[in-house]
mmCIF file of the N, C-alpha and C atoms, coordinates in Angstrom:
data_MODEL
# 
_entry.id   MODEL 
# 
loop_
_atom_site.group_PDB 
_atom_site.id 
_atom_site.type_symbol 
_atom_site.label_atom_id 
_atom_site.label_alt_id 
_atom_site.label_comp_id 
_atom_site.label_asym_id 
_atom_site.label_entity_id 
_atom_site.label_seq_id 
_atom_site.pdbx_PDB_ins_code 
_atom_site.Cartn_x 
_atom_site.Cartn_y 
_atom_site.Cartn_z 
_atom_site.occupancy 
_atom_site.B_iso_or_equiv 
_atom_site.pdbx_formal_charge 
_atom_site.auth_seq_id 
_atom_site.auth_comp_id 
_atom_site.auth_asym_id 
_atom_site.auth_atom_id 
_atom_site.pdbx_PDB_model_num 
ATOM 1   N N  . UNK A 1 1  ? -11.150 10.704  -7.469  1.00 0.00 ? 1  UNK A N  1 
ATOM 2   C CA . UNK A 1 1  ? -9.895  10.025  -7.157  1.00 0.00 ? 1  UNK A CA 1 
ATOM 3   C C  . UNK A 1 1  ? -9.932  9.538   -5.703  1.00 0.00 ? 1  UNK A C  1 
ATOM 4   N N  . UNK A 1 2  ? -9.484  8.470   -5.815  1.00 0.00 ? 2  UNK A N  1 
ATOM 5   C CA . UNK A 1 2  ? -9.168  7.955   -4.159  1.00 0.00 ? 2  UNK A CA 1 
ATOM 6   C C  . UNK A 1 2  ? -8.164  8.586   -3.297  1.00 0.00 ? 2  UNK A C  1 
ATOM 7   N N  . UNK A 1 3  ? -8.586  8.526   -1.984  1.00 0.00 ? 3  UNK A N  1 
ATOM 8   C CA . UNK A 1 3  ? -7.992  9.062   -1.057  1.00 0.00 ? 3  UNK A CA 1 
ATOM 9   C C  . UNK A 1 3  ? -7.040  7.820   -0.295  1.00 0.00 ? 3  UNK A C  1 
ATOM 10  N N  . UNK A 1 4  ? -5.978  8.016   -0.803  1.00 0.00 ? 4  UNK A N  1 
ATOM 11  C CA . UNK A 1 4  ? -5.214  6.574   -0.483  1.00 0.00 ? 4  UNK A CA 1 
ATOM 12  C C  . UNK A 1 4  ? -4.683  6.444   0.664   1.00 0.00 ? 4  UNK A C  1 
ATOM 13  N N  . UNK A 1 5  ? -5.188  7.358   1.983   1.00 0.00 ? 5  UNK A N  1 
ATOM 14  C CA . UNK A 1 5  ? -4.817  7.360   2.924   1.00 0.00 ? 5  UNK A CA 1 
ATOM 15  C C  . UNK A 1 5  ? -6.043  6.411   3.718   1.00 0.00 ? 5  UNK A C  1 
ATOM 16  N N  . UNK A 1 6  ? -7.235  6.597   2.998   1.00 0.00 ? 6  UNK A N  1 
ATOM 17  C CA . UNK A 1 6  ? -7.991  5.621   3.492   1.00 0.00 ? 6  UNK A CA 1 
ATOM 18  C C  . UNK A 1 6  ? -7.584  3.648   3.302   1.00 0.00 ? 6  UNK A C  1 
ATOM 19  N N  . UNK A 1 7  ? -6.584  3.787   2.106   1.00 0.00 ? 7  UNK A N  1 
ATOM 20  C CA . UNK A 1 7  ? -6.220  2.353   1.962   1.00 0.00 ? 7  UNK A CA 1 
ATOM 21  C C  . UNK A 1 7  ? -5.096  1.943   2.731   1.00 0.00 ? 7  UNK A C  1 
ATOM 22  N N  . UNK A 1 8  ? -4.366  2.818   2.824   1.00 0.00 ? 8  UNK A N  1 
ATOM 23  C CA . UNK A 1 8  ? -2.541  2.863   3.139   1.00 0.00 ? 8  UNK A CA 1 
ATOM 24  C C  . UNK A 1 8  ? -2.638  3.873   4.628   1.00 0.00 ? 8  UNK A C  1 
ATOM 25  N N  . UNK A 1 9  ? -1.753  2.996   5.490   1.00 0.00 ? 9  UNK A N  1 
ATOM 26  C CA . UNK A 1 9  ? -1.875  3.874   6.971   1.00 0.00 ? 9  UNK A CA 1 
ATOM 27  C C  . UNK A 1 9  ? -0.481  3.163   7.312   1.00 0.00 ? 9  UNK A C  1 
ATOM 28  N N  . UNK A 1 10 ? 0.256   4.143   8.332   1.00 0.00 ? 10 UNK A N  1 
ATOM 29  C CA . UNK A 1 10 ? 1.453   3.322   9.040   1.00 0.00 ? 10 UNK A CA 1 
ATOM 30  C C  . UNK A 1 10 ? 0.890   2.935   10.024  1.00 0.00 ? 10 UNK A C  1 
ATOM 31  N N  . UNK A 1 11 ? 1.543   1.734   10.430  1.00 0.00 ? 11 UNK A N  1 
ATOM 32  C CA . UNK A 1 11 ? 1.037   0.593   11.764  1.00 0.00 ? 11 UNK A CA 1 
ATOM 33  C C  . UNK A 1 11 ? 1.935   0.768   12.433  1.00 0.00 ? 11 UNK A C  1 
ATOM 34  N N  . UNK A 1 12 ? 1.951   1.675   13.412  1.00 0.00 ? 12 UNK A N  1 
ATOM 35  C CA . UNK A 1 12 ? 2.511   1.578   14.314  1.00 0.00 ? 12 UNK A CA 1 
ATOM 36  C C  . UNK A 1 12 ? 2.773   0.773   15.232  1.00 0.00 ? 12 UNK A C  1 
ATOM 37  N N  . UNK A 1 13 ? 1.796   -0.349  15.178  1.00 0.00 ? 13 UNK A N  1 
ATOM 38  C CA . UNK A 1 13 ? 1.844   -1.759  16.295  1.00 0.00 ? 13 UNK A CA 1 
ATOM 39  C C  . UNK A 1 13 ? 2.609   -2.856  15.868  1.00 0.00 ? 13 UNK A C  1 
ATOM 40  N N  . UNK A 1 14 ? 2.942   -2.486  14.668  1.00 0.00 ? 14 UNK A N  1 
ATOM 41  C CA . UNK A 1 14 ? 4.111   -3.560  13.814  1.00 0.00 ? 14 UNK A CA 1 
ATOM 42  C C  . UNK A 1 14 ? 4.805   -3.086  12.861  1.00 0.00 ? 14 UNK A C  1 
ATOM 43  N N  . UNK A 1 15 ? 5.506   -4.195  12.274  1.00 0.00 ? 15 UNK A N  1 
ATOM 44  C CA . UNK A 1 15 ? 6.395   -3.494  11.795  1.00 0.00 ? 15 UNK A CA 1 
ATOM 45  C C  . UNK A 1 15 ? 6.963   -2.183  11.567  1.00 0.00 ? 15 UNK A C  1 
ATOM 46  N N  . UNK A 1 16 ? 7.183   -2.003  12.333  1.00 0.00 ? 16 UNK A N  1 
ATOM 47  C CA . UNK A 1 16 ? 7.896   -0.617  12.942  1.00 0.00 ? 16 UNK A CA 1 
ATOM 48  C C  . UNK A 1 16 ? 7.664   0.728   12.350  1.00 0.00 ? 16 UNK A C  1 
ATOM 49  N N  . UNK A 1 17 ? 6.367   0.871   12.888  1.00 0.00 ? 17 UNK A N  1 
ATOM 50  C CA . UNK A 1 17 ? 5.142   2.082   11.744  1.00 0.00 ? 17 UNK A CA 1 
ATOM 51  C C  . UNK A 1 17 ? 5.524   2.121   10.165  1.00 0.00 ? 17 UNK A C  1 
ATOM 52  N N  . UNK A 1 18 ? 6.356   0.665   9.522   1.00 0.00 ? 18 UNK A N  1 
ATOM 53  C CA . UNK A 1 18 ? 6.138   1.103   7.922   1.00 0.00 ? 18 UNK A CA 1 
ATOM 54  C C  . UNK A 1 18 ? 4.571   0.738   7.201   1.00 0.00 ? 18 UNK A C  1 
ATOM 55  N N  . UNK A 1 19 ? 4.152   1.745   6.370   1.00 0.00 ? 19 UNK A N  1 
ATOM 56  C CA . UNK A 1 19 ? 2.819   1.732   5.487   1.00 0.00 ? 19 UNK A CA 1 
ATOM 57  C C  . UNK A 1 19 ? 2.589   0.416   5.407   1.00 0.00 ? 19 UNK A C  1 
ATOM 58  N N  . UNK A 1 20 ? 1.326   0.092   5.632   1.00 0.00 ? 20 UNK A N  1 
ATOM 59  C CA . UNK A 1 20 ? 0.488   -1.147  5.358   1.00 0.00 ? 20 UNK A CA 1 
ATOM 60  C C  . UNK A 1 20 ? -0.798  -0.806  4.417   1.00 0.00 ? 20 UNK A C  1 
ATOM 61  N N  . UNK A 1 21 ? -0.825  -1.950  4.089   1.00 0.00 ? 21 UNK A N  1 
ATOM 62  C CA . UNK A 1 21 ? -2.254  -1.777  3.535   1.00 0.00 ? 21 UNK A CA 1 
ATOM 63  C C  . UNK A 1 21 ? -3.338  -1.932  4.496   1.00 0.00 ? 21 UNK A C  1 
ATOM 64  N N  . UNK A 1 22 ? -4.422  -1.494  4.419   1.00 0.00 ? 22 UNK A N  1 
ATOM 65  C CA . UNK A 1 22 ? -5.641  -1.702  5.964   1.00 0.00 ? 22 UNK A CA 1 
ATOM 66  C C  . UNK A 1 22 ? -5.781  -2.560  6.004   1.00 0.00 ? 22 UNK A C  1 
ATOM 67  N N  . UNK A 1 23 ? -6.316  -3.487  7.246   1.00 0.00 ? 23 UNK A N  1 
ATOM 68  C CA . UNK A 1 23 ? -7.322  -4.940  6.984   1.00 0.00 ? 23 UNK A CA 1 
ATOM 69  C C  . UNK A 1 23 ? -5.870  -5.551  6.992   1.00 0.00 ? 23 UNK A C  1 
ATOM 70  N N  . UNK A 1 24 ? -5.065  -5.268  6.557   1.00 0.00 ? 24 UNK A N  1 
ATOM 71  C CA . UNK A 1 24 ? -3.598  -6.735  6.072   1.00 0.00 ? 24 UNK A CA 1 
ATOM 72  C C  . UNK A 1 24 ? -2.892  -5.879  7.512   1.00 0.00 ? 24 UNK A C  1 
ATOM 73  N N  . UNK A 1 25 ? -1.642  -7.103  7.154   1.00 0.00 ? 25 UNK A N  1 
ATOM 74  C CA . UNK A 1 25 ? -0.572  -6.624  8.183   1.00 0.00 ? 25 UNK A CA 1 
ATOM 75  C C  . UNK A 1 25 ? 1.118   -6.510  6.989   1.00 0.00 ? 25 UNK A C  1 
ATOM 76  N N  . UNK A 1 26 ? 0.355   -6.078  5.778   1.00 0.00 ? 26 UNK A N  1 
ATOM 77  C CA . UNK A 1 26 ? 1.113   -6.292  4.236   1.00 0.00 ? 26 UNK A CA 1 
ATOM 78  C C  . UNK A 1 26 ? 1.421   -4.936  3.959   1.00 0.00 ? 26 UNK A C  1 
ATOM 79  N N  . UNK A 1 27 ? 2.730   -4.922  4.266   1.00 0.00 ? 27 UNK A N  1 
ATOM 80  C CA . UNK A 1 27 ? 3.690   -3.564  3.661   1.00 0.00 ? 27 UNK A CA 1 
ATOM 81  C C  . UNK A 1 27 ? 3.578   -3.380  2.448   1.00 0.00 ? 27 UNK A C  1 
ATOM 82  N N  . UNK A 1 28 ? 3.847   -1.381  2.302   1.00 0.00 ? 28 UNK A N  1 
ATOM 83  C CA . UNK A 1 28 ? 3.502   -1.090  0.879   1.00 0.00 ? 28 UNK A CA 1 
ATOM 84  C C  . UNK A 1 28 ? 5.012   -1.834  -0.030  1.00 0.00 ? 28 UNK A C  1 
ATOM 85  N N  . UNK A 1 29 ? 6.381   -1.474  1.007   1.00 0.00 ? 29 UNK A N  1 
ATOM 86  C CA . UNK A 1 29 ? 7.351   -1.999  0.223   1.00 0.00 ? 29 UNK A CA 1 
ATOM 87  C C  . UNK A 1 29 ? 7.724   -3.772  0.220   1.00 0.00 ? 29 UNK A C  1 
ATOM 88  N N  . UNK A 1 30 ? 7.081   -4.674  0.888   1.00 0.00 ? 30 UNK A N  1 
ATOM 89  C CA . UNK A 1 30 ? 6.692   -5.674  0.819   1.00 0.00 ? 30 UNK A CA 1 
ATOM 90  C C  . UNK A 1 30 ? 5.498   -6.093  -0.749  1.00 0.00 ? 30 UNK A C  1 
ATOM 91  N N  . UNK A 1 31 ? 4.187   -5.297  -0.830  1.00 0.00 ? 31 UNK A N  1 
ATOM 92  C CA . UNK A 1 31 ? 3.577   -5.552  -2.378  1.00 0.00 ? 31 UNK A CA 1 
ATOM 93  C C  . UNK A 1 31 ? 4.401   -5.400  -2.980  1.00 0.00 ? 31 UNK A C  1 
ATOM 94  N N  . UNK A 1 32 ? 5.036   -4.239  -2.878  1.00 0.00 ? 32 UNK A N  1 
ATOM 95  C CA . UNK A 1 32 ? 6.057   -3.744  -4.532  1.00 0.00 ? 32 UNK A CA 1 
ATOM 96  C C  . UNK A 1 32 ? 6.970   -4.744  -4.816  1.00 0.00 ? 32 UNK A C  1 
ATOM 97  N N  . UNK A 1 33 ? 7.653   -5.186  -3.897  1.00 0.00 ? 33 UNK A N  1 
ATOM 98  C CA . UNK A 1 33 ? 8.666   -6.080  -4.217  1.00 0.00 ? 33 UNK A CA 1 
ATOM 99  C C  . UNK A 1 33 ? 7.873   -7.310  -4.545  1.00 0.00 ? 33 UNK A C  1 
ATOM 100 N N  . UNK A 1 34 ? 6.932   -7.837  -4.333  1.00 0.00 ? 34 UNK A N  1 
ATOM 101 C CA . UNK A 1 34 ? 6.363   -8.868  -4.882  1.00 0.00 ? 34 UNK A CA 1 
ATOM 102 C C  . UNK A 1 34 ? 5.772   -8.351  -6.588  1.00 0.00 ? 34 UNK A C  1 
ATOM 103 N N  . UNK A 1 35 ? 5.667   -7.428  -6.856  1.00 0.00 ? 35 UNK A N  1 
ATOM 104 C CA . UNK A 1 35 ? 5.003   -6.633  -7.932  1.00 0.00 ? 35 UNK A CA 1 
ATOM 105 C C  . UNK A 1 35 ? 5.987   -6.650  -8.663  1.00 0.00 ? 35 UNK A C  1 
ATOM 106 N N  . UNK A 1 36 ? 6.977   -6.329  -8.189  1.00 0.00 ? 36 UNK A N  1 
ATOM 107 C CA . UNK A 1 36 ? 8.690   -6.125  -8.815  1.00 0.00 ? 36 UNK A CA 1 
ATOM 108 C C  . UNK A 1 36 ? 8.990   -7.738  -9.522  1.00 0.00 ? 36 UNK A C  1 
ATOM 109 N N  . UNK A 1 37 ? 8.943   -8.399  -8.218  1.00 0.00 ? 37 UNK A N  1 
ATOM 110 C CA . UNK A 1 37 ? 9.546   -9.556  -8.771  1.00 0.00 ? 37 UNK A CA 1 
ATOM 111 C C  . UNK A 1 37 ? 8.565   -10.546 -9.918  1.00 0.00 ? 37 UNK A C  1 
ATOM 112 N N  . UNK A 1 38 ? 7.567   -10.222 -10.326 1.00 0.00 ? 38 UNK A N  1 
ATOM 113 C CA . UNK A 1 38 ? 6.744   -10.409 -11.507 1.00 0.00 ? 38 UNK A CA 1 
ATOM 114 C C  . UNK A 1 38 ? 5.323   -11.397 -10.965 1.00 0.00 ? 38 UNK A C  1 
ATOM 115 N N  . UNK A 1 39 ? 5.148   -10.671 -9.623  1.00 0.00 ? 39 UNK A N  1 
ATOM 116 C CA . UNK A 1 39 ? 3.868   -11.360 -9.181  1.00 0.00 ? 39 UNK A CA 1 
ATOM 117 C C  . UNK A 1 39 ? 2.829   -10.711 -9.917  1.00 0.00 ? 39 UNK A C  1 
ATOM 118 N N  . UNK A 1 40 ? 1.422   -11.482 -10.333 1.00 0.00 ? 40 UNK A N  1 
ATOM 119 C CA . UNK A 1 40 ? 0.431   -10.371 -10.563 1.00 0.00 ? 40 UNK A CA 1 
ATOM 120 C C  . UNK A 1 40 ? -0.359  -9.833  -9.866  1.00 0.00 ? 40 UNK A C  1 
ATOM 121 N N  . UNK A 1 41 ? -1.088  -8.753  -10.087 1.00 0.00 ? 41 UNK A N  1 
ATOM 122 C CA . UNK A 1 41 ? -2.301  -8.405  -8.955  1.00 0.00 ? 41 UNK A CA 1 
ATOM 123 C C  . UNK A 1 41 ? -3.324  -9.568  -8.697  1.00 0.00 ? 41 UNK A C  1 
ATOM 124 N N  . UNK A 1 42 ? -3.562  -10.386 -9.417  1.00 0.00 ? 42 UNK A N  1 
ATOM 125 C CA . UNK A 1 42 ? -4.122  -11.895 -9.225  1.00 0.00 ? 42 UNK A CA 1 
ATOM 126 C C  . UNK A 1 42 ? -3.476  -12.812 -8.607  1.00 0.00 ? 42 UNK A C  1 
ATOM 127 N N  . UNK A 1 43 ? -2.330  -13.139 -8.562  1.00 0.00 ? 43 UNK A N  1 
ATOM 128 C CA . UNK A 1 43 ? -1.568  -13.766 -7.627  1.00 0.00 ? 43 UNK A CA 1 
ATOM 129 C C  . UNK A 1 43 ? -1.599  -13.550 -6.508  1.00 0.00 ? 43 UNK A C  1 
ATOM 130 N N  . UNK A 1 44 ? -1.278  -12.035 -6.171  1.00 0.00 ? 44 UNK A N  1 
ATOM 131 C CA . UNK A 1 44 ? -1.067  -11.145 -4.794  1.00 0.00 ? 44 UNK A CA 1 
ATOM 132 C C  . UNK A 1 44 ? -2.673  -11.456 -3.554  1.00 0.00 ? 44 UNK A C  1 
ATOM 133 N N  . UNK A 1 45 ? -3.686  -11.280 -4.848  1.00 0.00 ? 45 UNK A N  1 
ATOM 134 C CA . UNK A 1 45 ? -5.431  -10.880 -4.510  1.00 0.00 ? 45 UNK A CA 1 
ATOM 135 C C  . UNK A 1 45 ? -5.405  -12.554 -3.998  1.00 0.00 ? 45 UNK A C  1 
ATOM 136 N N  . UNK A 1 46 ? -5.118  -13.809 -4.529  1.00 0.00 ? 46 UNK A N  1 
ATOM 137 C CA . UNK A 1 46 ? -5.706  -14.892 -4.665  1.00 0.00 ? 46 UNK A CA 1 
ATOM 138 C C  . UNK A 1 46 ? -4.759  -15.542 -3.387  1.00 0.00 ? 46 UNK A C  1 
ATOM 139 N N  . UNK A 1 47 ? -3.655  -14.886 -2.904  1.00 0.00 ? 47 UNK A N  1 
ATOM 140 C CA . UNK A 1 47 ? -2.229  -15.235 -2.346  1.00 0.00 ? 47 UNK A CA 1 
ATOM 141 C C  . UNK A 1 47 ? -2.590  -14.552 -0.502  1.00 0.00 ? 47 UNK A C  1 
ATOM 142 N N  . UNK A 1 48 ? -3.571  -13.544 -0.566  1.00 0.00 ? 48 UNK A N  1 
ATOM 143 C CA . UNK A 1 48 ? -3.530  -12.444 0.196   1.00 0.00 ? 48 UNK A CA 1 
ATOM 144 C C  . UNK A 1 48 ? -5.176  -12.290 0.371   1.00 0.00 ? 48 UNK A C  1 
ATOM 145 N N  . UNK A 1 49 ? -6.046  -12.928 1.038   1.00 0.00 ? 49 UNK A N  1 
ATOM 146 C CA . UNK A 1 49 ? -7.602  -12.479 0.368   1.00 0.00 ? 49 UNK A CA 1 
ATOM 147 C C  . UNK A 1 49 ? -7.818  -11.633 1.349   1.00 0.00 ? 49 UNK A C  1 
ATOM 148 N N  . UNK A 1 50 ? -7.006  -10.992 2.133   1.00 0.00 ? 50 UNK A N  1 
ATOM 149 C CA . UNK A 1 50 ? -7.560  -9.796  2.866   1.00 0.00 ? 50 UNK A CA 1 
ATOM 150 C C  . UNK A 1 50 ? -7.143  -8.491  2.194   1.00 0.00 ? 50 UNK A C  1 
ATOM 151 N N  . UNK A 1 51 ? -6.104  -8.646  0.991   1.00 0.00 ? 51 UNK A N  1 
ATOM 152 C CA . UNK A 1 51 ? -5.838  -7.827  0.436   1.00 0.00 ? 51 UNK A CA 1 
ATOM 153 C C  . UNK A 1 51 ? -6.806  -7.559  -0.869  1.00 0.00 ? 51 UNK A C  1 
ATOM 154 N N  . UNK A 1 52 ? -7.298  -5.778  -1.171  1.00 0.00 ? 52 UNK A N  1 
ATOM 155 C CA . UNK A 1 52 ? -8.562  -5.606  -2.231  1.00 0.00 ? 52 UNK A CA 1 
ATOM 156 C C  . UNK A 1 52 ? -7.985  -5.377  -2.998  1.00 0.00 ? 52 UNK A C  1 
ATOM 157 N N  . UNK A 1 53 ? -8.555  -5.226  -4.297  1.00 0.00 ? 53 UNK A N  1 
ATOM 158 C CA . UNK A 1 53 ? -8.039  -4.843  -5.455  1.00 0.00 ? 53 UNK A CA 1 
ATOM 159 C C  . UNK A 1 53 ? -7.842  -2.792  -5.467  1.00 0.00 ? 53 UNK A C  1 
ATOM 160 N N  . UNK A 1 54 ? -8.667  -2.260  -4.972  1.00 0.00 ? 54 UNK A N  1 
ATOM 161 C CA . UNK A 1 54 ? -8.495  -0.860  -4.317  1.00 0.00 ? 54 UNK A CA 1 
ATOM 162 C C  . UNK A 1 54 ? -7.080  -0.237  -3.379  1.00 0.00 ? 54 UNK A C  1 
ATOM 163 N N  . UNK A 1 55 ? -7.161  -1.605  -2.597  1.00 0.00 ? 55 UNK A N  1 
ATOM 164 C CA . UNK A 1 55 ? -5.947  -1.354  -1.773  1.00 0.00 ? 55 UNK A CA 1 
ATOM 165 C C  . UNK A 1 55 ? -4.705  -1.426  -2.702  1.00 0.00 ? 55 UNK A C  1 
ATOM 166 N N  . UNK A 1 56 ? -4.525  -2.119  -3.864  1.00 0.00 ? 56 UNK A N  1 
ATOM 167 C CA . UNK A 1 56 ? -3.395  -2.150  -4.681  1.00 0.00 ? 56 UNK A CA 1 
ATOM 168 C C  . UNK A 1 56 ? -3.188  -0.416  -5.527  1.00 0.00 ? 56 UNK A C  1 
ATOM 169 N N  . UNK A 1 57 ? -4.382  -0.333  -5.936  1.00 0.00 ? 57 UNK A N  1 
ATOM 170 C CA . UNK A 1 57 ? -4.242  0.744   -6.592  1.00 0.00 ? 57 UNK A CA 1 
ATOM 171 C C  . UNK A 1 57 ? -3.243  1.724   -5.393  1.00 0.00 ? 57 UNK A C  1 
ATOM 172 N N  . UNK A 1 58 ? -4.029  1.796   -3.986  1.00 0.00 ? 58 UNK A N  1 
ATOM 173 C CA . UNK A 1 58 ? -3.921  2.518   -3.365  1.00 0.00 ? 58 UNK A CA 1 
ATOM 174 C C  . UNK A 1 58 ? -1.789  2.482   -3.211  1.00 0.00 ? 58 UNK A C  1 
ATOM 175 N N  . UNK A 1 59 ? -1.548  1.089   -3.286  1.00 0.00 ? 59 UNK A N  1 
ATOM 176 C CA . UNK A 1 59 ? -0.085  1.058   -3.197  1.00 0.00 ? 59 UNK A CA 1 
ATOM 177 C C  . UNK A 1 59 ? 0.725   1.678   -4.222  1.00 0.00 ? 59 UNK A C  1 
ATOM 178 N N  . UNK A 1 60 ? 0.234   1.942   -5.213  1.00 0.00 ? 60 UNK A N  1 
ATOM 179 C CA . UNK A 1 60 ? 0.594   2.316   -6.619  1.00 0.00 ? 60 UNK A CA 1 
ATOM 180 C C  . UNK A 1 60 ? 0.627   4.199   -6.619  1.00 0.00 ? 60 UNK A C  1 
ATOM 181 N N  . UNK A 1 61 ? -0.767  4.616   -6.004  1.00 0.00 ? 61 UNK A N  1 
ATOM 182 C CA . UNK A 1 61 ? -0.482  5.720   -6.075  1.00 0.00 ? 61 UNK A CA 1 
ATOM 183 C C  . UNK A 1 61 ? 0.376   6.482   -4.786  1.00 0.00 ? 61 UNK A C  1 
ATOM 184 N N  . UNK A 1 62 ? 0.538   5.472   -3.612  1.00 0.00 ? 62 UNK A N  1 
ATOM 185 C CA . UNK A 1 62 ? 1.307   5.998   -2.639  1.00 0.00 ? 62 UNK A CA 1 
ATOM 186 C C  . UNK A 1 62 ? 2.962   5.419   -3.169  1.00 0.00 ? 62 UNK A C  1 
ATOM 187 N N  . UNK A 1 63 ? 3.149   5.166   -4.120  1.00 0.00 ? 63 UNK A N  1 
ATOM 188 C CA . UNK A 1 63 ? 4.685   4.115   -4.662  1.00 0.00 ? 63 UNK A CA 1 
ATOM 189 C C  . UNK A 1 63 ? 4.984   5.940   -5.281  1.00 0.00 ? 63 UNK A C  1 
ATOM 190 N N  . UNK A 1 64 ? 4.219   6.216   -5.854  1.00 0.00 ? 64 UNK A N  1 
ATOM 191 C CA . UNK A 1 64 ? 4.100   7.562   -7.341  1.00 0.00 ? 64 UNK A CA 1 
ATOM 192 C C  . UNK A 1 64 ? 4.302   8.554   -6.604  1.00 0.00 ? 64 UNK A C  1 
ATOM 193 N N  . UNK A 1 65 ? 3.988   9.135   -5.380  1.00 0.00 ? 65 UNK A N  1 
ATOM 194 C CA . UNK A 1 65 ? 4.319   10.232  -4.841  1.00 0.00 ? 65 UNK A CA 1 
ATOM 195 C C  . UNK A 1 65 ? 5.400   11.077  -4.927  1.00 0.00 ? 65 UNK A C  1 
ATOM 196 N N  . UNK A 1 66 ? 6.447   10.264  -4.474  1.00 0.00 ? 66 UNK A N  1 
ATOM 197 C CA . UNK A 1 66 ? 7.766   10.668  -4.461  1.00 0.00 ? 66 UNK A CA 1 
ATOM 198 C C  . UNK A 1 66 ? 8.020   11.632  -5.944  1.00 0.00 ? 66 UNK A C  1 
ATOM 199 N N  . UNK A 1 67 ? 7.522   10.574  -7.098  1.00 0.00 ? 67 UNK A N  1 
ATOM 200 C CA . UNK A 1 67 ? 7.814   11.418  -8.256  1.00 0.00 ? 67 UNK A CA 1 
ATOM 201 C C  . UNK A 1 67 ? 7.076   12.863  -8.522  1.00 0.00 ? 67 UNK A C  1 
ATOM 202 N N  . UNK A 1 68 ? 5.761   12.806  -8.021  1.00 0.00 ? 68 UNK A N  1 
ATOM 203 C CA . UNK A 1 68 ? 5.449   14.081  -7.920  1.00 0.00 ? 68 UNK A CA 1 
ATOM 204 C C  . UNK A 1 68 ? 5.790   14.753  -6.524  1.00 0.00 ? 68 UNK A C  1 
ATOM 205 N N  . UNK A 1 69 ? 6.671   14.853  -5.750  1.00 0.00 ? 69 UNK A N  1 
ATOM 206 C CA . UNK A 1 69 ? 7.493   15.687  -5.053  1.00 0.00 ? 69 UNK A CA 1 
ATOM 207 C C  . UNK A 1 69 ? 6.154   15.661  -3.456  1.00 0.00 ? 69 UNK A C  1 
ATOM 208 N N  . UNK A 1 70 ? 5.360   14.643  -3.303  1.00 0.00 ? 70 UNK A N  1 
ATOM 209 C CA . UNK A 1 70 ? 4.395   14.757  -2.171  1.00 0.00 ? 70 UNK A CA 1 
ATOM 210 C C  . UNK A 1 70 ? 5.245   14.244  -1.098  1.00 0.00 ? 70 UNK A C  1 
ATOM 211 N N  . UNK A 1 71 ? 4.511   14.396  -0.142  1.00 0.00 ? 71 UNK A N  1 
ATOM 212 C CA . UNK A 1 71 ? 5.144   14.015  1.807   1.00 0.00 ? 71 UNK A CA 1 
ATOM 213 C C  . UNK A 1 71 ? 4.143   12.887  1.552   1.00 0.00 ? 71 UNK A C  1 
ATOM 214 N N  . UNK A 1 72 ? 4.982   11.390  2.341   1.00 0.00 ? 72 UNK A N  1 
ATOM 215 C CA . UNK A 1 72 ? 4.229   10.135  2.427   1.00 0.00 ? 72 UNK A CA 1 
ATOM 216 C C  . UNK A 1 72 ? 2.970   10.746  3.335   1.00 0.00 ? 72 UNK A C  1 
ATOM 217 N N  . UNK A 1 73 ? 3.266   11.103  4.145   1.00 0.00 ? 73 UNK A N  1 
ATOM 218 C CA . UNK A 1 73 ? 1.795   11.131  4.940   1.00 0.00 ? 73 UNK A CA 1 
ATOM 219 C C  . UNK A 1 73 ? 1.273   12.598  5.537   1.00 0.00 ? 73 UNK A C  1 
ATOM 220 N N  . UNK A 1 74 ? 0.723   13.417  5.072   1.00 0.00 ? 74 UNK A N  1 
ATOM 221 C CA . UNK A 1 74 ? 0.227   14.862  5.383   1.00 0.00 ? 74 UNK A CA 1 
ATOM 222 C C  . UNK A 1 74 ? -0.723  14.488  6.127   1.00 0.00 ? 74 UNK A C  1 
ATOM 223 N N  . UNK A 1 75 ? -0.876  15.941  6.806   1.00 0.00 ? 75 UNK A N  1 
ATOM 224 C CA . UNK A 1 75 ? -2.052  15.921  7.717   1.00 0.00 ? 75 UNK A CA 1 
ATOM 225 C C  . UNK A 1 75 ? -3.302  16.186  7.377   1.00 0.00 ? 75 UNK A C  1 
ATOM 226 N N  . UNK A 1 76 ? -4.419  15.420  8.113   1.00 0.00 ? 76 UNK A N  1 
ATOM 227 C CA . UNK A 1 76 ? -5.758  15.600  7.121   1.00 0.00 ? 76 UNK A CA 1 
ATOM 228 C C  . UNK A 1 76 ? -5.946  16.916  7.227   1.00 0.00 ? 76 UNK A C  1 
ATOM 229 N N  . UNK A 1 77 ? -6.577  17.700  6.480   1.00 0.00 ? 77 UNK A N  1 
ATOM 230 C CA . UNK A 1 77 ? -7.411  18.611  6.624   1.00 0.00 ? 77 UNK A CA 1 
ATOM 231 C C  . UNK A 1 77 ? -9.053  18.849  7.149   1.00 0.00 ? 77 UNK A C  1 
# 
């Protein structure tokens, strides 16, 4: 399983440390709402080419957390 902290990091140098994807300057709640509003991951990929197809997953499983009761960002071990 991926370690989605390697995809997803807060940026503290912008937008006001909310989660980005790496490499982008593309918020996790910025994808979703494009995801929401019935973009596809092909749209997003073809719309965004600094954005990977990994890094989406990575938004997906940091979106899912909450439902399994995790902290957005723990400390590495």
């Amino acid at each position: 399983m991926m370690d989605r902290r390697e995809k997803i990091h807060p940026d503290s140098g912008s937008l006001s440390g909310q989660p980005v994807a790496r490499g982008t300057r593309l918020s996790v709640d910025f994808l979703l709402d494009l995801l929401a509003s019935g973009w596809s991951e092909e749209q997003l990929l073809d719309s965004y080419p600094n954005l990977k197809r990994d890094s989406l997953r990575a938004v997906y499983a940091f979106a899912a957390q909450p439902a399994r009761g995790e902290r957005a960002f723990q400390p590495r071990r």
